[in-house]
C-alpha positions, 0 to 999 in steps of 0.5 A, spaced: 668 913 694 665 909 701 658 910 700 654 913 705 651 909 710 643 910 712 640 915 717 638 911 723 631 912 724 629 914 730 623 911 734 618 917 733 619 916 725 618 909 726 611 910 729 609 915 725 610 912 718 606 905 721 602 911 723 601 913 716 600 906 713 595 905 717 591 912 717 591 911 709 589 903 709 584 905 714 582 911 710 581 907 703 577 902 706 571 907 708 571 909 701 575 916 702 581 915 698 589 916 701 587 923 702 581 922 705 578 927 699 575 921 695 568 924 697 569 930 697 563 934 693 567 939 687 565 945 686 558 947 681 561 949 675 556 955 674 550 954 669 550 958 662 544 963 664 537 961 662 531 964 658 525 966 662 519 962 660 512 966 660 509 965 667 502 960 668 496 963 671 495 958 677 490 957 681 489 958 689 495 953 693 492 948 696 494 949 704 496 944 710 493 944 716 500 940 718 503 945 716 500 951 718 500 949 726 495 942 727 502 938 729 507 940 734 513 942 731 519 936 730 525 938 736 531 940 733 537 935 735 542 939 738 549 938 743 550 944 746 545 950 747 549 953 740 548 947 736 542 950 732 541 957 734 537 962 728 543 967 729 545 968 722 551 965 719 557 970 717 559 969 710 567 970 711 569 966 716 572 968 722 578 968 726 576 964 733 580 969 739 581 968 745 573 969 748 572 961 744 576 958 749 576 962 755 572 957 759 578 953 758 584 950 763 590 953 761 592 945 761 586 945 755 588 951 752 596 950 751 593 942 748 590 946 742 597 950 741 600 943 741 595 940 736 595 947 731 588 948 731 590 954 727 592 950 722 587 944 722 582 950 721 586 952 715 586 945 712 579 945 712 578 950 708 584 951 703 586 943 702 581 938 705 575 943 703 568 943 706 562 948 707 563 953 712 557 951 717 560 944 717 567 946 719 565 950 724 561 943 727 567 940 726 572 944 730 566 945 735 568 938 737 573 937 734 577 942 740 572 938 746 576 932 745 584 936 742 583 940 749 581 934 753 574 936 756 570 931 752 564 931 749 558 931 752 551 928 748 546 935 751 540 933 746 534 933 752 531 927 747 537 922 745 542 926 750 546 922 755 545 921 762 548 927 767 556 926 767 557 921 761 563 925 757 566 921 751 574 922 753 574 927 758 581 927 762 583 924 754 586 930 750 587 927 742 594 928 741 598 928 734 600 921 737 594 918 738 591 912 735 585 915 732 582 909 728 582 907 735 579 912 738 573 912 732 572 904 735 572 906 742 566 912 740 562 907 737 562 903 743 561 909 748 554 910 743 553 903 743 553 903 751 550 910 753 545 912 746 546 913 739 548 919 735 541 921 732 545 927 728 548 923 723 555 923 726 556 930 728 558 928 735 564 924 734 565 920 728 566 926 723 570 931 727 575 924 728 575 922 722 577 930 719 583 930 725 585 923 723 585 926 716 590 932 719 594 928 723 595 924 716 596 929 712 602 933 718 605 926 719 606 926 710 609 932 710 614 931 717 616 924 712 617 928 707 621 934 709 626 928 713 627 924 707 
């Protein structure tokens, strides 16, 4: 029986398994693993419950006059007017309609159906699981930079100056070199100032689409093979 000679790979199949390699190596050299799961906390295993102890009788707390008003408050960093607000987090998460996106282009809209942003959301909270109030900051941002509206830096202390927007016009596509976009991130804080929120603006929310973007490549691979 001749044997079956194999499947020419096309040009997209070739740069989609470099892209795999290179997403995974870049990955394990941030300590997260091939998955990008590596740090991800486990669930607390619930504690046997304990027995009440006896109350003490305590005497009068001492107070601060910090605390009771002697000190202006500190400013709570935020990256637009809804970053922090005192709206009370919903327990289940809610299906984002058409009203979380009406101030897009219909160009900006039609690149979140092309990234999946759908699925993205899902792959946060049943496969790459994170908190509920981490996820909807990650895909805050993470729809400025899919869409190609960019993402500003609003905070009235750290923010940047009026029209400096990272990657405006620059939609991040499931072809993108992601691990490039990181570095170039890096450099657009280093010239314009620095995330003070501990990488919300950018670098969490890039690294969770670089995490996805392995993750759909893995599996095209796999169903071609």
């Amino acid at each position: 029986m001749p044997a079956v000679a194999p499947a020419v790979k096309s040009q997209y199949e070739i740069e989609r398994d470099e892209r795999i390699k290179r997403n995974e190596a870049f990955l394990v050299s941030l300590g997260l693993g091939k998955d990008g799961a590596a740090k991800l906390k486990a669930p607390k295993k619930a504690s046997a419950p304990r027995t009440p102890r006896a109350k003490k009788v305590r005497g009068p707390r001492r107070t601060s006059s910090r605390l009771s008003g002697g000190a202006a408050p500190v400013e709570r960093l935020s990256y637009d007017e809804s970053h922090f607000d005192e709206t009370p987090r919903p327990k289940k998460r809610a299906r984002r309609g058409p009203k979380a996106v009406d101030y897009m282009t219909d160009a900006e809209r039609a690149m979140l159906g092309e990234f999946d942003m759908d699925a993205f959301e899902e792959f946060l909270t049943d496969e790459h699981p994170i908190s509920e109030d981490n996820r909807r900051q990650v895909m805050r941002q993470a729809e400025k930079l899919v869409s190609g509206q960019g993402v500003r830096y609003d905070s009235p202390t750290y923010g940047w100056d009026e029209g400096v927007v990272f990657r405006k016009g620059e939609p991040v596509t499931m072809s993108s070199d992601i691990i490039q976009v990181i570095a170039d991130a890096r450099d657009f804080e280093d010239e314009h100032g620095r995330d003070h929120g501990n990488g919300w603006l950018l670098n969490h929310p890039l690294r969770k689409l670089l995490i996805f973007q392995t993750h759909v490549a893995r599996g095209e691979a796999a169903e071609a093979a």
